[in-house]
C-alpha positions as CSV (number, residue, x, y, z in Angstrom):
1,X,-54.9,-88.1,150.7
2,X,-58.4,-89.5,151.3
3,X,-58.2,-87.4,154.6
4,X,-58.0,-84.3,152.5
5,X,-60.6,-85.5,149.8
6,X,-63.1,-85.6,152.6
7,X,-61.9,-82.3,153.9
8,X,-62.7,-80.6,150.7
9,X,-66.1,-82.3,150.3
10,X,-67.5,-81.1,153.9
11,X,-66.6,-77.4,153.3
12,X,-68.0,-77.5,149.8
13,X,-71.6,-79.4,151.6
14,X,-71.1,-76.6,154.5
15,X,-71.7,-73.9,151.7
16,X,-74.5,-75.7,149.9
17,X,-76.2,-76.5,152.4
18,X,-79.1,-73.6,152.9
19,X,-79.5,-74.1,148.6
20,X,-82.3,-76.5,148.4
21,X,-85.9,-74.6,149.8
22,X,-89.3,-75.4,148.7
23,X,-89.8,-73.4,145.5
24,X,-92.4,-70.6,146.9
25,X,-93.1,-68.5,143.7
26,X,-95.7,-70.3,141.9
27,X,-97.6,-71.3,145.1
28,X,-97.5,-67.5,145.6
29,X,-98.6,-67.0,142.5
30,X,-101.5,-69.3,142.8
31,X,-102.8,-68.3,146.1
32,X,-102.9,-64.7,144.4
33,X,-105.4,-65.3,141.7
34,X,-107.4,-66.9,143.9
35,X,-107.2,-64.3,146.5
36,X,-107.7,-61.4,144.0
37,X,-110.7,-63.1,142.3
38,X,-112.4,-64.3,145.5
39,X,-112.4,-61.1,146.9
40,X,-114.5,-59.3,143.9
41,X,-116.9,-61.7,145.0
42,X,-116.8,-60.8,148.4
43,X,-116.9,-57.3,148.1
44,X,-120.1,-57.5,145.9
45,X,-121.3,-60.4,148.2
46,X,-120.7,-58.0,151.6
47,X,-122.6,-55.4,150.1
48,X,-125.4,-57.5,148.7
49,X,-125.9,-59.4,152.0
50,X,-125.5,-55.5,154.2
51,X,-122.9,-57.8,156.0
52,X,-120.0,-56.0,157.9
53,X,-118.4,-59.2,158.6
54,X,-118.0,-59.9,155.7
55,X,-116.8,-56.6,154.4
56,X,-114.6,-56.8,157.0
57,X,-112.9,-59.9,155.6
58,X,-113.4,-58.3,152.0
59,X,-110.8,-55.8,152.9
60,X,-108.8,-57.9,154.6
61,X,-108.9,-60.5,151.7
62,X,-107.7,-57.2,149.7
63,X,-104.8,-56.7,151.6
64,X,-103.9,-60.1,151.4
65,X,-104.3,-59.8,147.5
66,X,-102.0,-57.1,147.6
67,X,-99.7,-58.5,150.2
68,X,-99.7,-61.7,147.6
69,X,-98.4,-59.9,144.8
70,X,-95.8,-58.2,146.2
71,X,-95.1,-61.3,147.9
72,X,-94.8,-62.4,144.3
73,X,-92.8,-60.1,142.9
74,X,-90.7,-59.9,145.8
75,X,-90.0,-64.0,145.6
76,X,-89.2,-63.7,142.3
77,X,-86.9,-61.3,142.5
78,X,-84.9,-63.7,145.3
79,X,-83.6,-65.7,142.6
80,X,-81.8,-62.8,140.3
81,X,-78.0,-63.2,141.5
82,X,-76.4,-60.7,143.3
83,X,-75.4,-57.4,142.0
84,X,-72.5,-54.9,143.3
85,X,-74.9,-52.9,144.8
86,X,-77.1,-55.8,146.3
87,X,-73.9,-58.0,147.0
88,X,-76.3,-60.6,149.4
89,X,-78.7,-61.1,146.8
90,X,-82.5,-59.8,147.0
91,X,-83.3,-62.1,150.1
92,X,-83.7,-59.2,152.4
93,X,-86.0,-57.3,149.3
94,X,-88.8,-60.0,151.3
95,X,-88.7,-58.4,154.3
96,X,-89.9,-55.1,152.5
97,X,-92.5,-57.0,151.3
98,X,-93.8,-58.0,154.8
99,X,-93.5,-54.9,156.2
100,X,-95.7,-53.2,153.0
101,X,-97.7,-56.2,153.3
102,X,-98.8,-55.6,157.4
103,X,-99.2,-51.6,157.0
104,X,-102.0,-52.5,154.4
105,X,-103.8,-54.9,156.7
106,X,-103.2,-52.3,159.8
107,X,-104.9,-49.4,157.7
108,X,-107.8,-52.0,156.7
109,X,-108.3,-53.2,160.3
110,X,-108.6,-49.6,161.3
111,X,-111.3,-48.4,158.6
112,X,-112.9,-51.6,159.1
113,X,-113.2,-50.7,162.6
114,X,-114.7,-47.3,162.0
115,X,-117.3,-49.1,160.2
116,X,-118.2,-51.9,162.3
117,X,-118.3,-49.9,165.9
118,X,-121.1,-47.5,164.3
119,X,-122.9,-50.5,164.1
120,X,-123.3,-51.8,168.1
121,X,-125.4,-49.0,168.6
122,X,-127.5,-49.0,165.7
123,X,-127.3,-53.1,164.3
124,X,-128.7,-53.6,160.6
125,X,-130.3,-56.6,159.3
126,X,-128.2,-58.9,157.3
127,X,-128.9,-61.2,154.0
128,X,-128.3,-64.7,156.3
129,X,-128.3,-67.0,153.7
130,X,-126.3,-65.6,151.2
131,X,-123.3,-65.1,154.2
132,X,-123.6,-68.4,154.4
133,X,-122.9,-69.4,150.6
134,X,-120.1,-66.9,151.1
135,X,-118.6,-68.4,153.9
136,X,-118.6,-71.9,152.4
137,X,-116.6,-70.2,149.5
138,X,-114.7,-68.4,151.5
139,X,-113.2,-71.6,154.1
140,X,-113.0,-73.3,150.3
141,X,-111.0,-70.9,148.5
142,X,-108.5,-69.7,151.5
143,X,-108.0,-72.9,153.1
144,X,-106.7,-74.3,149.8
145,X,-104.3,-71.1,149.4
146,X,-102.9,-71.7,153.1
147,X,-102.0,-75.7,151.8
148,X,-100.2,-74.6,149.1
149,X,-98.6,-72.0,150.9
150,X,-97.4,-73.9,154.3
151,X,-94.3,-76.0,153.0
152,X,-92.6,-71.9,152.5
153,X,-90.4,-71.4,155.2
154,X,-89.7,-67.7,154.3
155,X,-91.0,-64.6,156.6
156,X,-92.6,-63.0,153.6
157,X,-94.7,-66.0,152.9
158,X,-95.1,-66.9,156.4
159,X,-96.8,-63.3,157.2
160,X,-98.8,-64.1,153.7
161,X,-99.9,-67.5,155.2
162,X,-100.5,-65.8,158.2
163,X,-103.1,-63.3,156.8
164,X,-104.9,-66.8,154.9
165,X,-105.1,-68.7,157.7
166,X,-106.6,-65.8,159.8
167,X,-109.0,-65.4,156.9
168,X,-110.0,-68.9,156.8
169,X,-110.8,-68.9,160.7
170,X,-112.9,-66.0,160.0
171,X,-114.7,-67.3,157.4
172,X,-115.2,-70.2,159.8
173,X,-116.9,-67.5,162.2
174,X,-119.0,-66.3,159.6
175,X,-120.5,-69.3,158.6
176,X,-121.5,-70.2,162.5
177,X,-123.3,-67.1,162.4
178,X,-124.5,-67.0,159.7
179,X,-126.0,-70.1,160.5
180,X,-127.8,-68.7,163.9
181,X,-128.5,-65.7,161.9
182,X,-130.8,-68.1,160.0
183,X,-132.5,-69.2,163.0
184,X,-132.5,-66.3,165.5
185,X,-133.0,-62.7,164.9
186,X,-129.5,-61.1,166.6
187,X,-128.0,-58.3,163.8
188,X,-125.9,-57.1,166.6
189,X,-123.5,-60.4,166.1
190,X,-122.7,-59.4,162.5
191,X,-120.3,-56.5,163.6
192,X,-119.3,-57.9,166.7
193,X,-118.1,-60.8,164.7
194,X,-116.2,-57.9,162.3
195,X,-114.7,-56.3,165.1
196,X,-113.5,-59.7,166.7
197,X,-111.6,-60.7,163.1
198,X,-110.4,-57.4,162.8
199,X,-108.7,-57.6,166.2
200,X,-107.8,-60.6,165.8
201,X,-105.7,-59.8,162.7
202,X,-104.3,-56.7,164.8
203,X,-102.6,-59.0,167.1
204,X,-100.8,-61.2,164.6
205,X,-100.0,-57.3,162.8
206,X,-98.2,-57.2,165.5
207,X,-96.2,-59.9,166.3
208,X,-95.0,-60.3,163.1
209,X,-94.6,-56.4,163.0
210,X,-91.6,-56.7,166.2
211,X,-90.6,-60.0,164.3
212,X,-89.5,-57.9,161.4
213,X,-88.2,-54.9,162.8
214,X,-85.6,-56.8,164.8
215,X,-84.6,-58.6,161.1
216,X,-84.2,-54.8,159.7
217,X,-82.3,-54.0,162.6
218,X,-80.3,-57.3,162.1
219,X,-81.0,-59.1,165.6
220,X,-79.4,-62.3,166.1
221,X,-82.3,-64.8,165.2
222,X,-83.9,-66.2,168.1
223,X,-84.3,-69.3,168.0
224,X,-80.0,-69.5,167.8
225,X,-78.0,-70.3,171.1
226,X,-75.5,-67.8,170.5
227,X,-73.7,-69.0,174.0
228,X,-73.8,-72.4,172.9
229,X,-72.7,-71.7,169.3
230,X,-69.8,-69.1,170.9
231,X,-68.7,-71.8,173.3
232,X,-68.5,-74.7,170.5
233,X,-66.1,-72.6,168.0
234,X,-64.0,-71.7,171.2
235,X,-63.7,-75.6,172.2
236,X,-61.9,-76.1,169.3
237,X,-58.2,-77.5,169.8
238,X,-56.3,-74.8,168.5
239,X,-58.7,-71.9,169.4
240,X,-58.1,-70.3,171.9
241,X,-60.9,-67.4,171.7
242,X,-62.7,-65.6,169.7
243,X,-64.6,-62.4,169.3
244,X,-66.4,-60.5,166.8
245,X,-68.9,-63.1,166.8
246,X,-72.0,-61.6,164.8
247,X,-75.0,-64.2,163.5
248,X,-78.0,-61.7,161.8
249,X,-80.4,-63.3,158.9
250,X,-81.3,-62.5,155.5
251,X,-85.0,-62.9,155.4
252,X,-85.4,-64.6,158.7
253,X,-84.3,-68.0,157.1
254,X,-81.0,-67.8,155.7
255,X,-78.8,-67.1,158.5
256,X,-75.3,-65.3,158.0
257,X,-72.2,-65.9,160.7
258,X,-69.1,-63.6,160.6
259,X,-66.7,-64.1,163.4
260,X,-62.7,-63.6,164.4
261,X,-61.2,-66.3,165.8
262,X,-57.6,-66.2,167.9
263,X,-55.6,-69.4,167.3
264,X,-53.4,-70.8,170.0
265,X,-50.3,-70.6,168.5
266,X,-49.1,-69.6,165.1
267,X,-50.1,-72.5,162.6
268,X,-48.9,-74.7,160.2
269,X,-50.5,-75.0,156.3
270,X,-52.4,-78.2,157.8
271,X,-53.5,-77.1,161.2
272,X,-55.1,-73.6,159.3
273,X,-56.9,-76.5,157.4
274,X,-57.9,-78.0,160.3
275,X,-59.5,-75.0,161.6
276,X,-61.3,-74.0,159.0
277,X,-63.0,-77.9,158.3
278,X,-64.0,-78.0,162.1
279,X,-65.8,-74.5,161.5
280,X,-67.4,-76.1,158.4
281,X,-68.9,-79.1,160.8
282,X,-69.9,-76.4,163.0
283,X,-71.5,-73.7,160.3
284,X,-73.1,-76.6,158.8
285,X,-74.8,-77.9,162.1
286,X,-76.3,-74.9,162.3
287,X,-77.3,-75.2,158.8
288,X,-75.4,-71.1,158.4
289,X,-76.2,-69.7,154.9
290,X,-73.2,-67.8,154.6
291,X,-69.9,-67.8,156.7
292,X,-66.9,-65.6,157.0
293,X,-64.1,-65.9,158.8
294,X,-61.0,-64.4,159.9
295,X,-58.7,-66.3,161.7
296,X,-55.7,-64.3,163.8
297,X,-52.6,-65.3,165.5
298,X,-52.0,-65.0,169.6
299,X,-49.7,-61.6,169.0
300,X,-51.5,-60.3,165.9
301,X,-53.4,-56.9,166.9
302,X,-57.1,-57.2,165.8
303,X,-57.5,-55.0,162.6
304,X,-61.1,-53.5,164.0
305,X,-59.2,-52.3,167.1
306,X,-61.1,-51.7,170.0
307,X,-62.2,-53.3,173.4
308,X,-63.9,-56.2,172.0
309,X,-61.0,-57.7,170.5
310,X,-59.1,-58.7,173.9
């Protein structure tokens, strides 16, 4: 009886297991008010200073305001139940968000690059000291948003902290030249400097940009084994195959396993028992989101009926 009892607790722990994440909205929510109000003073600041680095990171910080709020909204929205339209929940709403979030940033980079190229050939003066007051603000204000924001786990948030961290290393740029700006007389470092961040925040654009197409097109995540995983579930004592073995991911953190697995021989009340608690280890070691199964016996013909199945 106790055999059972513990039987019944591991399948319920298998399913709870993914429940308990770091609560992300309010951090979210926080790094947006600071990131909407910081960059009104940075836009007024870049133009007051003739600075194109800093503009530069003034529409960046935009998009990143933006990206935040949706990022907000999009969070939120996570924790409304499923519906029977949405029957997964909203987890997958977050990858929407990320992709809205890096066609933003790509459009700024590119205007922000149409700005600052103009500018090699023709460099204009810029307001040293005040960049420098900006960039202590800026590493200030950013670098506390990408705290709060680094315990999240979820690709939304990650591309979000992504952007803040980028904007903090810029800011970081700014205020070493704007330092040497103080000293020496070299304008042409101001949109070289823009340029350089804007790239720079091209490349991560882009990464993340292939990290969450392959989650639309429901790629297996990467970081899985699937061989490994494939060849555990088949070790099993009375498995012997399977097939129709698909791992994809809600929102890049919240994996989801379906699989069909062929038992050898017909089984007993008990042994189907058996099967499905040495799953659960399995699905929980893997720390799986959601599981499904569909266990079949040796002569049963596999419902989806083609080559795969044999």
């Amino acid at each position: 009886m106790h055999h059972n009892d513990e039987r019944k607790h591991a399948g319920r722990t298998g399913h709870n297991h993914a429940l308990h994440h770091h609560d992300s909205t309010a951090d979210i929510k926080l790094a947006f008010f600071l990131n909407l109000s910081f960059t009104v003073i940075e836009l007024i600041g870049g133009i007051f200073t003739n600075s194109t680095a800093i503009i530069a990171d003034a529409i960046h910080d935009m998009g990143d305001s933006i990206a935040l709020g949706q990022a907000w909204y999009f969070e939120s929205l996570t924790k409304t139940r499923g519906s029977k339209r949405y029957t997964y929940g909203y987890r997958r709403f977050t990858l929407l968000g990320a992709f809205i979030s890096m066609v933003i940033l790509l459009s700024s980079s590119v205007f922000v690059l149409m700005e600052a190229i103009p500018r090699l050939l023709s460099p204009e003066p810029a307001n040293a000291h005040g960049m420098l007051v900006l960039a202590i603000l800026g590493v200030s204000v950013n670098g506390f948003a990408v705290l709060k924001l680094s315990a999240n786990k979820g690709l939304n948030t990650q591309v979000v902290t992504l952007h803040l961290l980028e904007e903090t290393l810029g800011w970081v740029a700014i205020l070493i030249v704007s330092t040497v700006l103080i000293f020496k007389d070299i304008p042409i470092l101001d949109p070289i400097l823009a340029i350089l961040i804007t790239l720079y925040i091209l490349y991560g654009v882009g990464q993340n940009l292939n990290k969450t197409v392959k989650l639309f097109l429901q790629a297996s995540p990467g970081e899985l084994d699937m061989g490994a995983l494939t060849a555990k579930i088949q070790g099993l004592e009375l498995v012997d195959k399977t097939h129709h073995i698909h791992v994809w991911s809600l929102d890049g953190e919240r994996h989801v396993l379906t699989a069909h697995l062929v038992t050898a021989r017909p089984l007993n009340a008990e042994e189907y028992q058996s099967v499905k608690y040495d799953v659960a280890k399995i699905v929980e070691e893997y720390g799986f989101f959601h599981s499904t199964l569909e266990l079949e016996w040796p002569e049963e013909t596999c419902r989806i009926g083609d080559n795969s199945c044999h």
